[in-house]
N, C-alpha and C positions, 0 to 999 in steps of 0.2 A: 816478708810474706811467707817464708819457709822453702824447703826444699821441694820444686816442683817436681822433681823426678824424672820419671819417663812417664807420666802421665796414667800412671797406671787405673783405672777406676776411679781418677781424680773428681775431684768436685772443687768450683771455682766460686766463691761465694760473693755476691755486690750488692753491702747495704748501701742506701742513699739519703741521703736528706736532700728533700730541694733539688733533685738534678734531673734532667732531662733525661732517659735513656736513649732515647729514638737512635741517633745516632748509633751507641753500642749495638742495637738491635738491627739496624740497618748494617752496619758493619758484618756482624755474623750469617745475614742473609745475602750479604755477597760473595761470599765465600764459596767455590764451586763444590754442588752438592750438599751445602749446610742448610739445614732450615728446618726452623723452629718448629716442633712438632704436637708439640704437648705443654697445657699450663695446670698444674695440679697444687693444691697444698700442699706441706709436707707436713704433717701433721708430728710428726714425730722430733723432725729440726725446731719446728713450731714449741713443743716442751723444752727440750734443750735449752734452747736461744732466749726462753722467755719470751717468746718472739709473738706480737698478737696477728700478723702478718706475713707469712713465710710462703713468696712461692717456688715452684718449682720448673724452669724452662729447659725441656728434654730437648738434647740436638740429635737426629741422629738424619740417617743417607735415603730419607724416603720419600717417594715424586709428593706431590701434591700441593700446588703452591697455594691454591684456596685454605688449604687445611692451615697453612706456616702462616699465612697474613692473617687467616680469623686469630689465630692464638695469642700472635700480637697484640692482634686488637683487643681480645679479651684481658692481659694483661696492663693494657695502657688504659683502656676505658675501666678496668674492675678498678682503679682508683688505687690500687696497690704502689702507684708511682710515688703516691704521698703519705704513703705512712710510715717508710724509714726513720727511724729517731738518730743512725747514727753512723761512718765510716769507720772501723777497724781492722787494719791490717793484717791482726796477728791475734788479737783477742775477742773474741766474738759474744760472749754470755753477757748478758742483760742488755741487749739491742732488739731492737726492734726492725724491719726490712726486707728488702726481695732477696730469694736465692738462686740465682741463676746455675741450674748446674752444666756441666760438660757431660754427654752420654757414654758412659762405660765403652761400647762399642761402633763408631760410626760406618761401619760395613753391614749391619743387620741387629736382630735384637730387640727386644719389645720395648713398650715403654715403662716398663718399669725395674730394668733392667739397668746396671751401671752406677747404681747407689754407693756401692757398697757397704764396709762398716767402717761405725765410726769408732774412733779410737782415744780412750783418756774421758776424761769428764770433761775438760776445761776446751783448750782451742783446737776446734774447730776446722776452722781454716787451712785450706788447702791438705787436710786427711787422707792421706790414699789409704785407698779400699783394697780388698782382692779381686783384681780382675785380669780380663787378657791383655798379652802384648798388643798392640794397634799398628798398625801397617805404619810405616813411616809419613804417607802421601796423610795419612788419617790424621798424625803425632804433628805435622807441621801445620793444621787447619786449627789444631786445639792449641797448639804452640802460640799462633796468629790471635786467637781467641782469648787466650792467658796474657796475651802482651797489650790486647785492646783495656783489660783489666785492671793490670797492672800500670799500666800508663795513667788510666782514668783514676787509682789510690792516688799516684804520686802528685796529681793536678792539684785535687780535690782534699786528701788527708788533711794538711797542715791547716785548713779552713774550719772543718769540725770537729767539734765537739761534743764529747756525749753529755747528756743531761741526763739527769734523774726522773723519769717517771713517776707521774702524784701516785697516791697512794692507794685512789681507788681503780689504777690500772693493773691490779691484783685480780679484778674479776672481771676486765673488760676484755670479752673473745675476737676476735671476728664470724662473723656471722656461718661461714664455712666449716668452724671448728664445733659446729650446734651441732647433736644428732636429727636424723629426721622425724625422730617424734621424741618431746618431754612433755611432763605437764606442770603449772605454775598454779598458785591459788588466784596472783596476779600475774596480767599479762598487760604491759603499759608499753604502748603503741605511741613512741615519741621523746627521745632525750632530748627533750628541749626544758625551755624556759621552769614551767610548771610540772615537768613530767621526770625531771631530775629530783628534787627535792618529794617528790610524792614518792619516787618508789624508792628511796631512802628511809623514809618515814614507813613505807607499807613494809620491806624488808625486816622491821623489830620484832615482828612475831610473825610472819607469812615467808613463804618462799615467792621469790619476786624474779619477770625474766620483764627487761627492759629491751624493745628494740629500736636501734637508731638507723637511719639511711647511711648519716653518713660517718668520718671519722673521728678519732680522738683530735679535740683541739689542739692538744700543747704538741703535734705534729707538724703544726704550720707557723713558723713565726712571724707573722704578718699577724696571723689571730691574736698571739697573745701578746702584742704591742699596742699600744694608742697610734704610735707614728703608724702602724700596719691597716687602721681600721679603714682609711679609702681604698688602697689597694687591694684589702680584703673587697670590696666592694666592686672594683673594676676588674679583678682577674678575676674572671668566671667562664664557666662552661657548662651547657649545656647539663651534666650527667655528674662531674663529681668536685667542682670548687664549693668552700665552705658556703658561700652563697651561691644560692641556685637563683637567677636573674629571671624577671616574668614580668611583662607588661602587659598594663592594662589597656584595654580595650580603645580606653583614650590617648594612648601612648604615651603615659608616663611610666618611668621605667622603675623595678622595683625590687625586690630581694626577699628571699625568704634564706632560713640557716638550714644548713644542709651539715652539721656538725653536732657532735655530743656536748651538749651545752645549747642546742637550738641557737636563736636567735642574740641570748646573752652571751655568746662567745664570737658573735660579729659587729656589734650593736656600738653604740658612743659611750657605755657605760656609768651614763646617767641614773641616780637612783631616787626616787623623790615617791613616799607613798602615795593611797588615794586619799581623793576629799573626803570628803566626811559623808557628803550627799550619794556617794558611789556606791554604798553598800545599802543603801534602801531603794536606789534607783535598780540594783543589780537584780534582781529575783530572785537571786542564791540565799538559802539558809543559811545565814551567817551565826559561829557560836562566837560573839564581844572577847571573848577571853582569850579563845585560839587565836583568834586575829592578832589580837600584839604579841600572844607568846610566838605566832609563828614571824612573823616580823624581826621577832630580837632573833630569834635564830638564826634568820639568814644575814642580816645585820653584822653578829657578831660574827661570822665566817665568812665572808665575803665582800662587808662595803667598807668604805675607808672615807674619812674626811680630805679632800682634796689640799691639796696645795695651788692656792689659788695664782696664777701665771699674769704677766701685767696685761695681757688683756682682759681677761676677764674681768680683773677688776677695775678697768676702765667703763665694761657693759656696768659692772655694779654702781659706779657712781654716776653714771651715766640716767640710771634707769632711775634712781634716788634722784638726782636733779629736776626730771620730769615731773616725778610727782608718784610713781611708782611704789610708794610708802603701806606698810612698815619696813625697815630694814630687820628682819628676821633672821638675820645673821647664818650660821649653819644648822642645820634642822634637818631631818630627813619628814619632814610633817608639812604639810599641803596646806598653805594659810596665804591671805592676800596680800599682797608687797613682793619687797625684792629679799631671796633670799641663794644661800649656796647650798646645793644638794650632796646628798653622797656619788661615790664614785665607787663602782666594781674595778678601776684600775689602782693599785697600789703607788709610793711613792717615785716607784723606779721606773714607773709606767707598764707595770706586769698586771695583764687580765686575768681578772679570775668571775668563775661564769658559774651556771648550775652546776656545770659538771662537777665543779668542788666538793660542790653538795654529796654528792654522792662518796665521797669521802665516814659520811656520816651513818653510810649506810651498815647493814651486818651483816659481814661477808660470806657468810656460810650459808643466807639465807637470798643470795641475790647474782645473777648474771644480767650483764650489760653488756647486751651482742651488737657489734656496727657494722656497717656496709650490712643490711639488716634490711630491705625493701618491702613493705607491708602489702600484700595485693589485695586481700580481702577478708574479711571478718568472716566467720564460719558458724551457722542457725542450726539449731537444732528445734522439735517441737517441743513447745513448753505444757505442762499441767497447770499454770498460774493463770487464772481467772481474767490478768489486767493484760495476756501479753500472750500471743501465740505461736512466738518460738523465743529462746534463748540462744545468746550467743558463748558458744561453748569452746572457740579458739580462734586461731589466726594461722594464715600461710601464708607466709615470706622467703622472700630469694635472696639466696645469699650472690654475691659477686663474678662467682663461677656459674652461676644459672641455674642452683639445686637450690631444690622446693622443701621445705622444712614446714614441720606441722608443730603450731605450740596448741597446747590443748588445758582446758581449766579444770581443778577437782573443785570437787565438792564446794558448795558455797563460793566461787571464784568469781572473780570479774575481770570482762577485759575495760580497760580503760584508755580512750584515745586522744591523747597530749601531744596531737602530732600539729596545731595551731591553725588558725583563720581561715587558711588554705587545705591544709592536708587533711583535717579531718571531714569537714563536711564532705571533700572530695572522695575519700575515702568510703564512709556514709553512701555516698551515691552507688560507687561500683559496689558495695557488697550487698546494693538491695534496700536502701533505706533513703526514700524520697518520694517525688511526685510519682505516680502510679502510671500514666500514659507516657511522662518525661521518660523514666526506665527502661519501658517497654516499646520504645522508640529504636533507644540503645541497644535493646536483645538481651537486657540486664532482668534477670527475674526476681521478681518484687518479694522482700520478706514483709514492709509493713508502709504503708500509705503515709508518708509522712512529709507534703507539701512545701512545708517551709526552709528546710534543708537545702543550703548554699542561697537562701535569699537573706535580708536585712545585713549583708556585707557593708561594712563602714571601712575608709580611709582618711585621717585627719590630714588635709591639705596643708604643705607648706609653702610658706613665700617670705621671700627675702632678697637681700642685696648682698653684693661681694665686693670691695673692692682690696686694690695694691696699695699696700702700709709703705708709709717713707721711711720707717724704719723695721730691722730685723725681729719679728717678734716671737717665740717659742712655741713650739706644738701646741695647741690646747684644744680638748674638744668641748661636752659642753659643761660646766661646771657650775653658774648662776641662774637664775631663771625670773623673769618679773613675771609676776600672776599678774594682772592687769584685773578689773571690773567689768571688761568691755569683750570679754569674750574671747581673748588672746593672750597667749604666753608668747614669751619674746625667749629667746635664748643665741646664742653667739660659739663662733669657733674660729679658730685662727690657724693657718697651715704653711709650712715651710716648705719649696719649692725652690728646684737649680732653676737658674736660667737655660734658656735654650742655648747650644753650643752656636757661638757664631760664627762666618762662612771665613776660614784663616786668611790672612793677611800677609804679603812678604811686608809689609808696613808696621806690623801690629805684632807684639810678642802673646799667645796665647797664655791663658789666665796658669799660675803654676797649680790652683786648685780650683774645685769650684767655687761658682759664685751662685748666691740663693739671695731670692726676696718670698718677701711674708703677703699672703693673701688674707683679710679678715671679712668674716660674714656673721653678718645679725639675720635672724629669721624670727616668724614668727609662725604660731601652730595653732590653731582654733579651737575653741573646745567641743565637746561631742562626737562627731559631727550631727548634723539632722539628713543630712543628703544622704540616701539607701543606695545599695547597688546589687549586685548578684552573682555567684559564682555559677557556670556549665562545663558540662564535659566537651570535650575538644576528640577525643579516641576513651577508652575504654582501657587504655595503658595507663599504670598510676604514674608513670617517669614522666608523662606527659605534663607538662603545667595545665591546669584547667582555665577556662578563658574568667576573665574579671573584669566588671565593669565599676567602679567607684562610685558613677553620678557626681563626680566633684561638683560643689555649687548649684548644685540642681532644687538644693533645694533655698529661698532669698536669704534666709538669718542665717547660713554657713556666707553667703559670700559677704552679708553686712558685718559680720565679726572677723572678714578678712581686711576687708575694709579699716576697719577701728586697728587692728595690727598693724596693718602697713602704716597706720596714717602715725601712730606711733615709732616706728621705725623712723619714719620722717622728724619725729619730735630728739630722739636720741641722734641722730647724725647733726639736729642743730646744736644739741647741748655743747659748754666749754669743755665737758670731758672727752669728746670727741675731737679739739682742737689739733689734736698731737697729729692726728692722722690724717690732716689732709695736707696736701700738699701747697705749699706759701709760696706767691707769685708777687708780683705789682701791683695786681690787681684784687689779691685778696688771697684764698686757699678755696681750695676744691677738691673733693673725691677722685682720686682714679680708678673709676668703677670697672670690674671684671665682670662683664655680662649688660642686661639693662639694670638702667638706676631708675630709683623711682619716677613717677612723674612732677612736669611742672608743678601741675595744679593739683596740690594735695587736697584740698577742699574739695574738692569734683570726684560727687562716687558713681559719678559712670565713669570718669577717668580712672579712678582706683581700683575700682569692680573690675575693669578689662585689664589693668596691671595683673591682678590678682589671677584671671581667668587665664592670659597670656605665660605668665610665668607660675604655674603651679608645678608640686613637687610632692614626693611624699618625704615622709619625717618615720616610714617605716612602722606605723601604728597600725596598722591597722588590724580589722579584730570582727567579729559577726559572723555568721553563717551555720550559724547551732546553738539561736536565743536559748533563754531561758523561760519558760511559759509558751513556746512555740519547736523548739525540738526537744529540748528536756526537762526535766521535770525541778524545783526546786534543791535539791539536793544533786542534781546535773546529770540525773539516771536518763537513758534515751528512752521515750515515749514512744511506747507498741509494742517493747523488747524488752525482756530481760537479759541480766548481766553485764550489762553496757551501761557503759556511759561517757560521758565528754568534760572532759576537767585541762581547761586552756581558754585563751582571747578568745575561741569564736562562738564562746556562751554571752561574751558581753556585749550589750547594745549600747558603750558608751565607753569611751578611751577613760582610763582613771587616771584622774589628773594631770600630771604637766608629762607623765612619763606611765607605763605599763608594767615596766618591767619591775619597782618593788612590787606591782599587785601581783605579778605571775609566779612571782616566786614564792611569795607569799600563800596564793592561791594552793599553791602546789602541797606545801608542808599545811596548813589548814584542813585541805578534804581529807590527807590521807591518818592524819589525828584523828579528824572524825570516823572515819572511817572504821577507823582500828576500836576506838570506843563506842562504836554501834557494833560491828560484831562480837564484841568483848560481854556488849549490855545483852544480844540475843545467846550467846552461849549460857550467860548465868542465869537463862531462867527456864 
């Protein structure tokens, strides 16, 4: 760690990956008279350290314990706990994490006082500055404080290791380190799915400022694993885990990505285009060409041909037995039969997501700000005959609680990729929706625009789970049967300890763990027909807005549930299912985890209430900002200029077995066009 000294002007620095502070934090606020006073950036350790994250936690001797618990709080909720990339002792430059400092003087002293200077280009770590002597009672509380530090390296060092940073974390800031005014040609409101690959593609000849809520993926390693994708899912929090949790109305629970990469850096990694019928049923101007060149693009960057795991290829022949025919073998192309999809996971099981994308982007022409919170779209009055204001920027909060102005030149647009959920919702608070709805809220109306958060869809899943007799491998979903009948079938299998059991002085405890394998087939229906609708709940954007689905509301979503299950039922009879049940006296049988189908497959009121009783989402969902009802066929928002909506909640219809090649797809398509419709107005 270095020579602490006498502490002279010291500063105590603690990157983290993964680690809880609380404690440390709780620690230094029991110290008599210590308490946490101030949480700032440091903008300038931030260049140094290459640091996209760098705070600053001032200690010094001053009452006010309100002021010491809010700062806390600000620190542990601004989400700063999870963007560490890494622990070093001794060499600090090309890390990423928090900097906790010790206050120059803890007898008086501002707050910005206690810094001092830093010394050398390289480390960093533990630098004394020039400052004053500290009373000894002062030397032994920072002594205490250095030792909490120092203890927490020695635990924790030999555990990590740094990783290398992709490569488009070259222009990704934190939202804090934005000034409070710039201005963009584009402003794209959403690192997600579609909103990655767009402002890659807009960045080739435009300056481009992308805003995300939440952080860089390859932060979290649960994100960028397959093993990590459910516990991505179940460790959530309200304000800043990769998935932000939100249930609907009918209390199924669900997830939206709170991460640079959206939803593709939480997702199963399933990659299968759309049908054929998707792109005439969609409304969108499609140009035939962009569409497959934009497809090989993200293709070639991002999707991988799977290694198929023996369960899957047990659903494979399983689904072939049926009658599930063609076998289609591996295709990323939407045809009926059984076939195997791409994968955004690599062989080693490494995700990779939009945010790759942006990889592609030109650096000198693009920022990608996170912890980046959109509050509302910003009107101006327009001169255009079709549209009686423009929208001319955005203001967003960074993590610390400062208001930042992005603002558009000349010919700019904002563009909001923020998905199903965020945008329409977003739409709402800045003025753009029902006219009495609004004005209910206190929200003042830019343009009369009805349909906005209504024809919301979610594709209902249902399925069965049971316990394999024998050990089977991660898999998530990697096959998929397109069926005739109105359902995709698809399968995952997941490795699980057993619970620890109650010790024994009879019994020698296991010397490692023991794990058994859980396997589930589902199925996903297609469409759906059943409408639902998004409302405001508060007039806070952090808020989730309320959602209703209408699962099954409408009869042909639950008779195509029906026809899936009743298939499920067909694949647990098939011989290739043999292996997995359990052999008795009396024959084999399922050890189902959860309920198993019913007796009577034949009976669609028994199936129907299967269906109705166990439904689920499969994370599809998509509406809330048609096309021909908020925007216009090119995805421009109707009543406004400069705006427009490019993500899932333009489509009135899941594409195909899976969304996410259409989103990404979608993504690098508009913003070609795009660039070639301004290209065709400048030459003339």
């Amino acid at each position: 760690m270095g020579d602490v000294g006498p502490f002279k002007g010291s500063a105590v620095h603690v990157f983290k990956k993964n680690l809880d502070l609380t404690g440390v934090i709780e620690h230094i606020m029991a110290l008599d008279d210590v308490e946490i006073v101030d949480v700032a950036q440091d903008l300038d350790f931030a260049t140094d350290l290459a640091a996209d994250v760098v705070f600053v936690v001032a200690v010094d001797n001053f009452e006010g314990k309100e002021a010491a618990g809010g700062a806390v709080e600000d620190l542990v909720d601004g989400s700063a706990a999870a963007a560490a990339d890494s622990i070093h002792a001794v060499e600090f430059r090309q890390v990423e994490g928090l900097l906790f400092r010790v206050g120059e003087e803890l007898g008086g002293g501002s707050r910005g006082e206690g810094r001092g200077e830093r010394e050398g280009e390289g480390n960093l770590g533990l630098t004394l500055g020039q400052g004053k002597e500290l009373p000894s009672s002062s030397l032994s509380k920072m002594a205490a404080i250095a030792i909490s530090f120092l203890m927490l390296f020695s635990l924790i060092a030999s555990t990590l290791s740094h990783t290398q940073s992709p490569t488009f974390m070259a222009f990704v800031l934190n939202a804090t380190a934005l000034p409070p005014h710039d201005s963009f040609d584009y402003i794209i409101v959403g690192g997600g799915t579609a909103g990655c690959p767009l402002a890659a593609t807009l960045s080739l000849d435009h300056r481009v400022l992308l805003l995300e809520r939440g952080g860089p993926p390859h932060l979290n390693p649960n994100v960028m694993t397959q093993e990590g994708f459910i516990p991505t899912l179940r460790q959530v929090d309200p304000f800043h885990s990769p998935a932000q949790p939100f249930t609907s109305e009918e209390g199924v629970p669900n997830a939206r990505g709170r991460v640079l990469g959206g939803s593709s850096a939480i997702n199963a990694g399933f990659y299968s285009r759309a049908d054929d019928q998707f792109y005439n049923r969609s409304g969108i101007s499609w140009d035939p060409n962009l569409i497959e060149r934009s497809y090989q693009w993200v293709e070639k960057a991002i999707v991988f041909e799977p290694e198929l795991q023996s369960w899957q290829s047990s659903l494979r022949d399983a689904l072939l037995e049926i009658g599930v025919q063609p076998y289609n073998s591996f295709t990323f192309k939407h045809s009926l039969g059984t076939k195997i999809g791409g994968s955004t996971f690599n062989s080693s099981g490494h995700r990779h997501s939009a945010a790759d994308l942006l990889n592609y982007a030109r650096e000198t022409n693009i920022k990608v700000a996170v912890y980046a919170t959109v509050e509302r779209i910003l009107f101006a009055p327009s001169d255009s005959p079709t549209s009686k204001e423009n929208a001319i920027g955005v203001v967003f909060c960074d993590n610390l609680g400062r208001y930042h102005h992005a603002m558009l030149r000349e010919k700019g647009e904002v563009i909001l990729s923020a998905g199903a959920i965020g945008s329409p919702h977003l739409l709402l608070l800045s003025g753009i929706g029902q006219r009495n709805y609004l004005s209910s809220w206190g929200i003042p109306v830019v343009t009369h625009s009805p349909f906005v958060g209504q024809f919301v869809y979610d594709n209902p899943r249902n399925g069965i789970s049971f316990v394999s007799p024998m050990l089977l491998q991660h898999s998530l979903i990697q096959v998929v049967g397109i069926t005739d009948s109105g359902a995709y079938l698809e399968a995952s299998s997941n490795v699980l300890p057993f619970p620890t059991p109650v010790h024994s002085v009879f019994m020698r405890p296991p010397s490692s763990p023991l794990y058994f394998s859980v396997a589930s087939i589902m199925e996903k229906i297609i469409g759906p027909v059943s409408a639902g609708s998004l409302g405001l709940v508060s007039t806070e954007i952090r808020a989730n807005p309320s959602v209703r689905f209408n699962y099954f509301s409408n009869p042909v979503d639950l008779q195509r549930c029906v026809n899936g299950t009743r298939k499920i039922g067909e694949l647990l009879r098939s011989r290739a299912m043999d292996d997995y049940r359990f052999w008795g006296w009396s024959g084999g049988d399922f050890r189902f985890v959860g309920p198993g189908l019913p007796e009577n497959q034949s009976s669609d009121v028994e199936m129907g209430e299967f269906c109705r009783r166990t439904v689920n989402t499969i994370w599809h969902y998509h509406g809330g900002c048609l096309v021909g009802r908020v925007v216009d066929e090119n995805l421009k928002v109707m009543g406004v200029g400069s705006l427009r909506v490019i993500d899932g909640s333009t489509f009135s219809i899941s594409p195909g077995t899976n969304p996410q090649a259409t989103l990404l797809m979608l993504g690098r398509h508009m913003g070609l066009k795009i660039l070639k419709e301004r290209m065709q107005k400048t030459t003339i």
